[in-house]
ZAMARGU-4260 file (C-alpha; in steps of 0.2 Angstrom, whole numbers, plus 5000, padded with zeros to 4 digits):
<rodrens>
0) 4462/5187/4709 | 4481/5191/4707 | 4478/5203/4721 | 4469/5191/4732 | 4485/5177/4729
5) 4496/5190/4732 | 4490/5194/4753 | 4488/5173/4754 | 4505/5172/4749 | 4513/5186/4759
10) 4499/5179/4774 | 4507/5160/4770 | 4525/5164/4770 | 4525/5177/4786 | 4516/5161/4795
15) 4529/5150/4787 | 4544/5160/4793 | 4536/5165/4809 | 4535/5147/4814 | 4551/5143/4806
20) 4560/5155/4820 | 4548/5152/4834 | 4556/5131/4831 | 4574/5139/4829 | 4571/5150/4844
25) 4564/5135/4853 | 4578/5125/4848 | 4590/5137/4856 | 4583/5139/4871 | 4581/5121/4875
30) 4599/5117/4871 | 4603/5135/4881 | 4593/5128/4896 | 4599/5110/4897 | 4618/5118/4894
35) 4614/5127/4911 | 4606/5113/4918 | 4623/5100/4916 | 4634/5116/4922 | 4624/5117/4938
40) 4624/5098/4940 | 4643/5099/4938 | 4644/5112/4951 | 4636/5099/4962 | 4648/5087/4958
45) 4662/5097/4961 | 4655/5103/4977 | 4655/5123/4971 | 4636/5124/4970 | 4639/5139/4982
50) 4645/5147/4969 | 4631/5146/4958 | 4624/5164/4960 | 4639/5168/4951 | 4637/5158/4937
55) 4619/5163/4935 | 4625/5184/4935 | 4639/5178/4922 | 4626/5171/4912 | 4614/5185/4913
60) 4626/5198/4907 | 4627/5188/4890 | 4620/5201/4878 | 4605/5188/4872 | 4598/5183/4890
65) 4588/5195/4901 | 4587/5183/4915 | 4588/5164/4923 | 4583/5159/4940 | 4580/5143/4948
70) 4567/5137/4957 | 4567/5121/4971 | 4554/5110/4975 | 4547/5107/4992 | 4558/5091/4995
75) 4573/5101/4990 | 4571/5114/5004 | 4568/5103/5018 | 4586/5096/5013 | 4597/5111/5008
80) 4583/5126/5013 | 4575/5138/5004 | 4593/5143/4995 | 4595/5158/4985 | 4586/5174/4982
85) 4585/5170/4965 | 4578/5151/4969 | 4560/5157/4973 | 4546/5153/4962 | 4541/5168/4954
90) 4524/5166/4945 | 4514/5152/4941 | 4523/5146/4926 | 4536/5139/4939 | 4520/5133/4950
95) 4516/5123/4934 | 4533/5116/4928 | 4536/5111/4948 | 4519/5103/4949 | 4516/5094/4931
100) 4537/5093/4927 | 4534/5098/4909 | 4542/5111/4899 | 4531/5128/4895 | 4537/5139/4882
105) 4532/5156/4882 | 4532/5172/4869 | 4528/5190/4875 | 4527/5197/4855 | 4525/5216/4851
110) 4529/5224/4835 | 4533/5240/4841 | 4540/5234/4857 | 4553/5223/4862 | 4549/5204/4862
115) 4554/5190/4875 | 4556/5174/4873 | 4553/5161/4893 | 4557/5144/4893 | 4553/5135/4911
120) 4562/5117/4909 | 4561/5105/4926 | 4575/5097/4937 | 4572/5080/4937 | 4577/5065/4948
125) 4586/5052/4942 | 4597/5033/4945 | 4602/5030/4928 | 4616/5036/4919 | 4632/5045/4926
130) 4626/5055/4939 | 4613/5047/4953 | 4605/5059/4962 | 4597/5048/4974 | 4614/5050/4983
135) 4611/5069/4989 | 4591/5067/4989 | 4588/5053/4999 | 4570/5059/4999 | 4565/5060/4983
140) 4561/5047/4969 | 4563/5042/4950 | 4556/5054/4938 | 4553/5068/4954 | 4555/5085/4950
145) 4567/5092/4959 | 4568/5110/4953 | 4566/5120/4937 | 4578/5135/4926 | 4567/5148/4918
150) 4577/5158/4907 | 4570/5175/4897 | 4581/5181/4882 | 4575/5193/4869 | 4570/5188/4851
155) 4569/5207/4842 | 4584/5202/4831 | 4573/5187/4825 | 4556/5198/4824 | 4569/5212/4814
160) 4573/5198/4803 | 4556/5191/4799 | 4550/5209/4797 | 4563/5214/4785 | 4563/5197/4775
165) 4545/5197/4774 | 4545/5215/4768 | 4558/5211/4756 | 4547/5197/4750 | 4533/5207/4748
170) 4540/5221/4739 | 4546/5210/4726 | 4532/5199/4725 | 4521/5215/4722 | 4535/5221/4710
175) 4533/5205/4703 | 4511/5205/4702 | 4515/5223/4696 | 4525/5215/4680 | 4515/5199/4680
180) 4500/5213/4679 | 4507/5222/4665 | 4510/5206/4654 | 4494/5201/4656 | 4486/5218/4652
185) 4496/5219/4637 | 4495/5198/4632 | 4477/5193/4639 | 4469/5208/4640 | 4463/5210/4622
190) 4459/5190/4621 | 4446/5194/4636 | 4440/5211/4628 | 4439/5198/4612 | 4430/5187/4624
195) 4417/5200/4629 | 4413/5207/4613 | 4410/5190/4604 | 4400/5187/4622 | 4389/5201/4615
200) 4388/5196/4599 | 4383/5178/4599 | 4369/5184/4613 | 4364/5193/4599 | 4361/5178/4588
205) 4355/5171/4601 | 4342/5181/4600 | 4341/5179/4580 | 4351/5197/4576 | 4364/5191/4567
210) 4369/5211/4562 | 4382/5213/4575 | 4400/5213/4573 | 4416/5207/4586 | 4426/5227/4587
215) 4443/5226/4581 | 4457/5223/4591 | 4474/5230/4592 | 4482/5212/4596 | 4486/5205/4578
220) 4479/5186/4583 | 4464/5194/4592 | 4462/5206/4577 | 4462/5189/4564 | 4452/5179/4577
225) 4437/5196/4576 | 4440/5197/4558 | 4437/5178/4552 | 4421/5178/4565 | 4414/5194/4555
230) 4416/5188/4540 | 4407/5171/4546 | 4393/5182/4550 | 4393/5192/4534 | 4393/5177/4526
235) 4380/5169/4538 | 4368/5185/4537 | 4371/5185/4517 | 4364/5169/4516 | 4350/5168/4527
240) 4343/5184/4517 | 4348/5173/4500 | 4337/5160/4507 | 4323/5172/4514 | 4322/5182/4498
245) 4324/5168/4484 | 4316/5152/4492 | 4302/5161/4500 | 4296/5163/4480 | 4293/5147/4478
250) 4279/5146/4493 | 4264/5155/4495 | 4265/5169/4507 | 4274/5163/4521 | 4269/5158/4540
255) 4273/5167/4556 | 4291/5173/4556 | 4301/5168/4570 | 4314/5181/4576 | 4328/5172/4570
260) 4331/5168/4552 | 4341/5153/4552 | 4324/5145/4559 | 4314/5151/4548 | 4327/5147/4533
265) 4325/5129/4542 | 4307/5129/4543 | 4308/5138/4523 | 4316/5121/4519 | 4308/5110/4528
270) 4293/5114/4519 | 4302/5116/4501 | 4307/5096/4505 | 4290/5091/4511 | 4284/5098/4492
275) 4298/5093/4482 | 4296/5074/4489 | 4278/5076/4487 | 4279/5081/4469 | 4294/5067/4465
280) 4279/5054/4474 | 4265/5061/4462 | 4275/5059/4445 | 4277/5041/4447 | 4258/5038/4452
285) 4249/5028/4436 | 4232/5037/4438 | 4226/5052/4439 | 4214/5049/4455 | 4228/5042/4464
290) 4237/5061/4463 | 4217/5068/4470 | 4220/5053/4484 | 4236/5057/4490 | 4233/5077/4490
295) 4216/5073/4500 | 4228/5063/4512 | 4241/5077/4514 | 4230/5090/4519 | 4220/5079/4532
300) 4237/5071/4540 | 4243/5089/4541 | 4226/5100/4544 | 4217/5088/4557 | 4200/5086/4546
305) 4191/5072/4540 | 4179/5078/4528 | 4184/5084/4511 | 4179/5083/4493 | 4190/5088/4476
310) 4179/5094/4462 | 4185/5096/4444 | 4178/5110/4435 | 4178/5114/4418 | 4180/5131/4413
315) 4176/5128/4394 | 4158/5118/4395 | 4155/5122/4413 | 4153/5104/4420 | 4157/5099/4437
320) 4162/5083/4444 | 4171/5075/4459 | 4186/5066/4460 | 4189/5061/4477 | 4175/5059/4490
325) 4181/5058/4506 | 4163/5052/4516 | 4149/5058/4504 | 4146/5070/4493 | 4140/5085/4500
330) 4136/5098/4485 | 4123/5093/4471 | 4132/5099/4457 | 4121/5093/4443 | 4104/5107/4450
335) 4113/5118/4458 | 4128/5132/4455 | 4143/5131/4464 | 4148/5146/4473 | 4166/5143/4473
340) 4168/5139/4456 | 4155/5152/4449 | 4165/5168/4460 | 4182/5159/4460 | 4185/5166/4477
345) 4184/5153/4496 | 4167/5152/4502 | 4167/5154/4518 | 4152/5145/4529 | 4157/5153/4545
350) 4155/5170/4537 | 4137/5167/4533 | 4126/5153/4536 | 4120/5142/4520 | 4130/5154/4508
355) 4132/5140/4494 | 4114/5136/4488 | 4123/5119/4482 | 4129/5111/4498 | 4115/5097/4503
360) 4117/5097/4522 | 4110/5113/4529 | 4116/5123/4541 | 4133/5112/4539 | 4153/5120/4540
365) 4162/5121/4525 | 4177/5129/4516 | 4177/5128/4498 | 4195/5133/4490 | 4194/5136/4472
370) 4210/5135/4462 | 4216/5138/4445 | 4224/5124/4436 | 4224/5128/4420 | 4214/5138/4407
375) 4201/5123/4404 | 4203/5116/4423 | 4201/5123/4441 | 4200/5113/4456 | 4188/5115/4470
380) 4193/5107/4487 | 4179/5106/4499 | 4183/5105/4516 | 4171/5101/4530 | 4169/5101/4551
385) 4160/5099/4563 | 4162/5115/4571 | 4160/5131/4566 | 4174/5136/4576 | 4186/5126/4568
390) 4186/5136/4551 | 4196/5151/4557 | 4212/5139/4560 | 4209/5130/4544 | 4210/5146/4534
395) 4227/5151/4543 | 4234/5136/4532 | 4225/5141/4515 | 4244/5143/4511 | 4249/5127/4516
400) 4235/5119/4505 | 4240/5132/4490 | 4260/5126/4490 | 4254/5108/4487 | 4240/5114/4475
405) 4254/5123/4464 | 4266/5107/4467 | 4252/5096/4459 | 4247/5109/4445 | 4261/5104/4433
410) 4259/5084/4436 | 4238/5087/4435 | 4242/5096/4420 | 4254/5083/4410 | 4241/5068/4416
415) 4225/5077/4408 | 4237/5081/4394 | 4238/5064/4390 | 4221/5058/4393 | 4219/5070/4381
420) 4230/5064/4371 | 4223/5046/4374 | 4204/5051/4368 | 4212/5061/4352 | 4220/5044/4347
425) 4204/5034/4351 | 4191/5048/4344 | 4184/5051/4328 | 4187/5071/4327 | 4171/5075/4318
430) 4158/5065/4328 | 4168/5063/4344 | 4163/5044/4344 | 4175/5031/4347 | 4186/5026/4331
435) 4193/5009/4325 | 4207/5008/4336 | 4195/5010/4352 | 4186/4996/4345 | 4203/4984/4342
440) 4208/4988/4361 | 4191/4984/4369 | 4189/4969/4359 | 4199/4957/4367 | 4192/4965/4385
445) 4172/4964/4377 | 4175/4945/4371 | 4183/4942/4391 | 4167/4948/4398 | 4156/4940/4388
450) 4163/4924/4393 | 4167/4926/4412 | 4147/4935/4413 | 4139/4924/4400 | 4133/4941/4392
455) 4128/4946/4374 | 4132/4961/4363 | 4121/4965/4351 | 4132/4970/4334 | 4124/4983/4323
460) 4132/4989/4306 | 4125/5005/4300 | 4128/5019/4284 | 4118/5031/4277 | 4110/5026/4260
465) 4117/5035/4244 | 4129/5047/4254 | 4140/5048/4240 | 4125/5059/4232 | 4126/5069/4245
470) 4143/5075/4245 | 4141/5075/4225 | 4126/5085/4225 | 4125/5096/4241 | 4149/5095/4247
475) 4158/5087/4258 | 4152/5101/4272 | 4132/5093/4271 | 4140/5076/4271 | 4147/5081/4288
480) 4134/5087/4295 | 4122/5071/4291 | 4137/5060/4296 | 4135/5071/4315 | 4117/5070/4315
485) 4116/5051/4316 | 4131/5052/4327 | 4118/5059/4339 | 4104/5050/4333 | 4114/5034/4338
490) 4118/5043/4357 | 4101/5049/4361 | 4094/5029/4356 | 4109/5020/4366 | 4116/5020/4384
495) 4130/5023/4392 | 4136/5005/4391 | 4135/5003/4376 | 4149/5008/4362 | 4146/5015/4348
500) 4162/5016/4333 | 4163/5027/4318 | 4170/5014/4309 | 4171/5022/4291 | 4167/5037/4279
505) 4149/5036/4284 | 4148/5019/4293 | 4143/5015/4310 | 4146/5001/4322 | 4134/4999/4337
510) 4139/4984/4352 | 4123/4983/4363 | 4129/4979/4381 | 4119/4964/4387 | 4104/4964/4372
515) 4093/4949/4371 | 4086/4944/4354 | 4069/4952/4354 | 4077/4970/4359 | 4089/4968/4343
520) 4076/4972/4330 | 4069/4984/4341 | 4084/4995/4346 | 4089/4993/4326 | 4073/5000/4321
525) 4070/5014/4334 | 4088/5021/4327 | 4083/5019/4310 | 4066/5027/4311 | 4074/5042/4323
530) 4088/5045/4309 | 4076/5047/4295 | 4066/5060/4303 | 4080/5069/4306 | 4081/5088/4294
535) 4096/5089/4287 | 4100/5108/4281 | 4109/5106/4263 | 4110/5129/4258 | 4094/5134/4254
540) 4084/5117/4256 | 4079/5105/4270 | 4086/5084/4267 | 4080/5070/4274 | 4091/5052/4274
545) 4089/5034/4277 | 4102/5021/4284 | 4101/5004/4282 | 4106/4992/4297 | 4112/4975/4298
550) 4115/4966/4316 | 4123/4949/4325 | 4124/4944/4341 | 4140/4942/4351 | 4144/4925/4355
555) 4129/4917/4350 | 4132/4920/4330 | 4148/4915/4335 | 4161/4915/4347 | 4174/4927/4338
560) 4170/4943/4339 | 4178/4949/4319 | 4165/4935/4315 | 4150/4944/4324 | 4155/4961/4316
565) 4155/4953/4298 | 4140/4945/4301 | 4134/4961/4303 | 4141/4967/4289 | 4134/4953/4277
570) 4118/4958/4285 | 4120/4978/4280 | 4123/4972/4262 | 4108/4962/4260 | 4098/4979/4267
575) 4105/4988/4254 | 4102/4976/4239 | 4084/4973/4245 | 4078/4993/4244 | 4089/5001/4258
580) 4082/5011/4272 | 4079/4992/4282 | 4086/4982/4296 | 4092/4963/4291 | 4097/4952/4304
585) 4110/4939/4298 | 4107/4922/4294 | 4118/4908/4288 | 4110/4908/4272 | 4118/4926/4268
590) 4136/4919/4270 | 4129/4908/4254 | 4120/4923/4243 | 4138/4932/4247 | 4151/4918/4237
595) 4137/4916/4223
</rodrens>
């Protein structure tokens, strides 16, 4: 580029100066020409125009003119004749001038050779002024050329000096590129080496290699400016494997890697946030199912399916049961085995046909994911399509599922915790029935539904006669086991709506959901008579025991439920001060036997 600005300007300036001499040159000759014109006018004047070829040899001895002649026009020679030798027209520049009666200039350039400058100027006629030649030409007119004076003069001094100026320029213009050159060699050149490596290496992080490194320069700012960009990069590629190496263990094995590791950092904490604001989302939630709901939601928003069932299973008893049901359930897990959950490895339809004997639908697509929650509790997601094909993409993101499986273990874990928790403080330990308290939080919520449905409870009171003897005679460990057995006895002869209440040492409470009059006795009678055939083992001999059962009914007796339950306790009493092993419904009258 300097080189290139160097031949303009040399190119520029020799034009500049050339047409700066050819003006002064033409200058010159106009005032040299018009100077000869007014000596030759004079010469007329003075009547010595004889003389004239004289002047004109005078003048062509000067050491800067080659040569002048004159030249008359036609009306000029039928006048005065055809005059001098050196009046003829010559070429046909003095055609022209004579014809036209304008100036032309002409320059014969060599730059080996010499050089001439030709100026032609006309003669022309005119009234004004001093002088009126209309006086000696009578036959020519205003503005008519009369003649012309062509003078040639060399310009080789003028070329000699443009050649030696512009070579003078030029040596110290290229002198001066040649400094210019240097400076910038020893100033710029290590920025644009600086430029080109850091050129390189950011196309290498482009690309996602961030390994490279800018070469040191010998320029101290260049050599700061590679080293702070270096130690960037360290510090940039330090990090990325920080983030690759330490984050990555919180996911499940991760995706397809791009080539470069800040995206997939970006894409490592993307997902990391997506969790972590799932998991913050899940701790606030006030039920269990809504954890199962919002799971189920996050894999089908993200997954594309539509059909998917979560199924608790309990690694202690073996029971199975769903928790979130997406259309219908698709497995029958009270007949049948669940594949999943019996292997503990993904069951795989696509693989082969029908492979889970529990699945209702035949020949249908599923992928069943089992997952360990905890030592009691793994989770089975059940995911369904329409199309086999569709299986393969779905177990590309078994990861994705996995990272919000292991985001919700903790919070599953903490929730079944506290139901846990919940039952201990609302179960009686020995016969896993409801205990007291259970009974004082239902009761306002029992009374509520009796009056909004217009329902009864039927209210049983029930112990087992002459326990004490029991524990006396046989120890306490007897005494549990009878208190169990009518713990069962009162389950296999009740429903699931109904509750039953260990209500203390060896007494029972039974509320009967919705129980009519005529199936009080009945239900009373059928526990009582179950109970007693019960064999109780007491060491080396076989037991038998009686209860004795008093019942009420819930709001009919009377509108308070306390009431109800200690009508039914007047009743029990009366059963066991009239010969035990009985059921005695309460009456008014017993409130009366009671204060006597």
């Amino acid at each position: 580029m300097i080189f290139i600005m160097f031949i303009l300007m040399i190119l520029n300036f020799t034009y500049n100066f050339r047409d700066y001499g050819i003006k002064n040159i033409d200058n010159k000759a106009l005032v040299l020409a018009k100077t000869i014109e007014h000596s030759l006018t004079n010469q007329m004047l003075n009547d010595v125009i004889n003389k004239r070829e004289i002047f004109l040899k005078q003048l062509e001895d000067l050491p800067n003119i080659n040569k002048i002649w004159l030249n008359r026009q036609q009306k000029v020679i039928e006048l005065y004749g055809n005059g001098l030798s050196n009046q003829t027209i010559k070429d046909d520049i003095d055609k022209r001038v004579l014809e036209t009666g304008i100036a032309e200039k002409h320059i014969q350039e060599s730059l080996f050779s010499n050089s001439t400058y030709r100026i032609t100027i006309p003669y022309k006629a005119t009234s004004t002024g001093v002088i009126n030649c209309m006086n000696c030409h009578t036959n020519a007119k205003e503005g008519d050329t009369l003649g012309a004076i062509s003078i040639i003069f060399p310009i080789d001094d003028v070329k000699q000096t443009g050649i030696t100026t512009i070579s003078n320029t030029t040596i110290i213009a290229l002198i001066l590129i040649i400094i210019i050159g240097f400076l910038i060699n020893y100033l710029i050149s290590p920025f644009l080496i600086l430029f080109d490596s850091i050129k390189k290496v950011m196309g290498k992080a482009q690309d996602g290699d961030y390994s490279k490194r800018i070469e040191p320069s010998k320029n101290k700012e260049a050599q700061d400016v590679s080293l702070w960009i270096n130690i960037l990069l360290e510090k940039l590629q330090t990090a990325l494997d920080n983030i690759d190496s330490k984050i990555s263990i919180f996911l499940s094995a991760e995706e397809t890697k791009t080539k470069d590791p800040l995206i997939n950092a970006e894409n490592l904490i993307d997902r990391i946030s997506a969790i972590y604001k799932f998991r913050r989302t899940i701790e606030h939630d006030e039920k269990l199912e809504d954890i199962y709901i919002r799971l189920a939601h996050i894999i089908k928003s993200n997954l594309n399916v539509t059909d998917i069932n979560i199924i608790e299973a309990n690694t202690k008893n073996g029971n199975l049961n769903y928790v979130y049901i997406n259309k219908e359930d698709f497995c029958d897990l009270e007949n049948t085995i669940c594949r999943a959950d019996k292997t503990n490895e993904i069951v795989d339809s696509s693989q082969f046909q029908n492979i889970c004997p529990s699945c209702r639908k035949k020949d249908s697509n599923y992928l069943c994911l089992p997952y360990s929650i905890s030592n009691d509790l793994d989770l089975i997601i059940s995911i369904y399509t329409d199309n086999s094909s569709e299986i393969p993409a779905l177990r590309e993101n078994i990861n994705f599922i996995k990272d919000y499986v292991e985001a919700s273990k903790t919070v599953i874990i903490s929730y079944k915790l506290m139901q846990i928790l919940k039952e201990n403080a609302i179960t009686d330990p020995l016969t896993k029935l409801y205990n007291r308290k259970h009974l004082e939080d239902q009761m306002p919520k029992i009374t509520e539904q009796a009056n909004r449905a217009s329902l009864s409870f039927g209210v049983l009171m029930l112990d087992i006669d002459h326990f004490k003897m029991v524990n006396d005679t046989y120890g306490h460990d007897v005494g549990d086991i009878a208190i169990k057995r009518i713990a069962s006895t009162l389950r296999e002869n009740t429903r699931n709506s109904d509750i039953i209440v260990r209500f203390g040492g060896e007494e029972f409470l039974v509320l009967l959901y919705n129980c009519k009059e005529e199936s009080l006795l009945e239900i009373s009678e059928k526990i009582r008579i179950s109970f007693s055939e019960q064999k109780i083992p007491a060491g080396d001999e076989i037991i038998t025991k009686t209860i004795s059962i008093g019942t009420s009914i819930f709001p009919q007796d009377n509108k308070d439920l306390i009431k109800c339950i200690k009508y039914s306790d007047t009743a029990l009493y009366e059963a066991k001060k009239t010969g035990r092993n009985k059921t005695v419904r309460y009456k008014k009258e017993l409130n009366k036997k009671e204060s006597i």
